[in-house]
C-alpha angles and dihedrals in degrees: 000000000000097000083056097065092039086053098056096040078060093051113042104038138065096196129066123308130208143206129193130167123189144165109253132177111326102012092291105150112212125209119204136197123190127182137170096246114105091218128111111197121225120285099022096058086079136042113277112266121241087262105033104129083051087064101042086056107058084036078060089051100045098047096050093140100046112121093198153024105044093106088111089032093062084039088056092054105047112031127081108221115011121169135155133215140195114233117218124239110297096339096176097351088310141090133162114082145297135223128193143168133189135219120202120221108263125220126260114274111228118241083247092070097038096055089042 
């Protein structure tokens, strides 16, 4: 996932990118791409919806030949928290966009499963 937003701040800007990862509430570990392009890409240009992940997924399945464009889509679908933000001009020096997701820590598998 995080190649893919790193993909796409290399892609589809012509200024300075960023990345940042950091530990936030309840172990959750954010990861944080800003780049100077003003942009916000669909979906991520609004909160996630209830069922999101339900979408993405049948997005997933009706697109199967596609070569390109499912970065956020695969984003969408893994991660458990994603957003996006414009920066205003020159907040802090920057200004252009920034997309994020988070992961939540899983539980420990038992040696049971692991062996299965």
């Amino acid at each position: 996932m995080t190649c893919e937003v790193v993909t796409n701040a290399y892609r589809h800007t012509t200024g300075p990118a960023e990345m940042r990862i950091r530990a936030v509430a309840e172990g959750r570990l954010r990861i944080s791409v800003w780049d100077s392009n003003p942009d916000i890409p669909p979906p991520f240009d609004k909160p996630p919806a209830l069922f999101d992940r339900s979408c993405a997924l049948a997005e997933a399945a009706a697109n199967t030949e596609a070569t390109y464009g499912r970065g956020l889509l695969i984003v969408r679908i893994r991660a458990d928290n994603w957003g996006g933000y414009a920066l205003a001009d020159e907040l802090f020096g920057r200004s252009g966009k920034l997309l994020w997701f988070e992961l939540a820590p899983q539980p420990p598998r038992d040696a049971y499963e692991i062996a299965a």
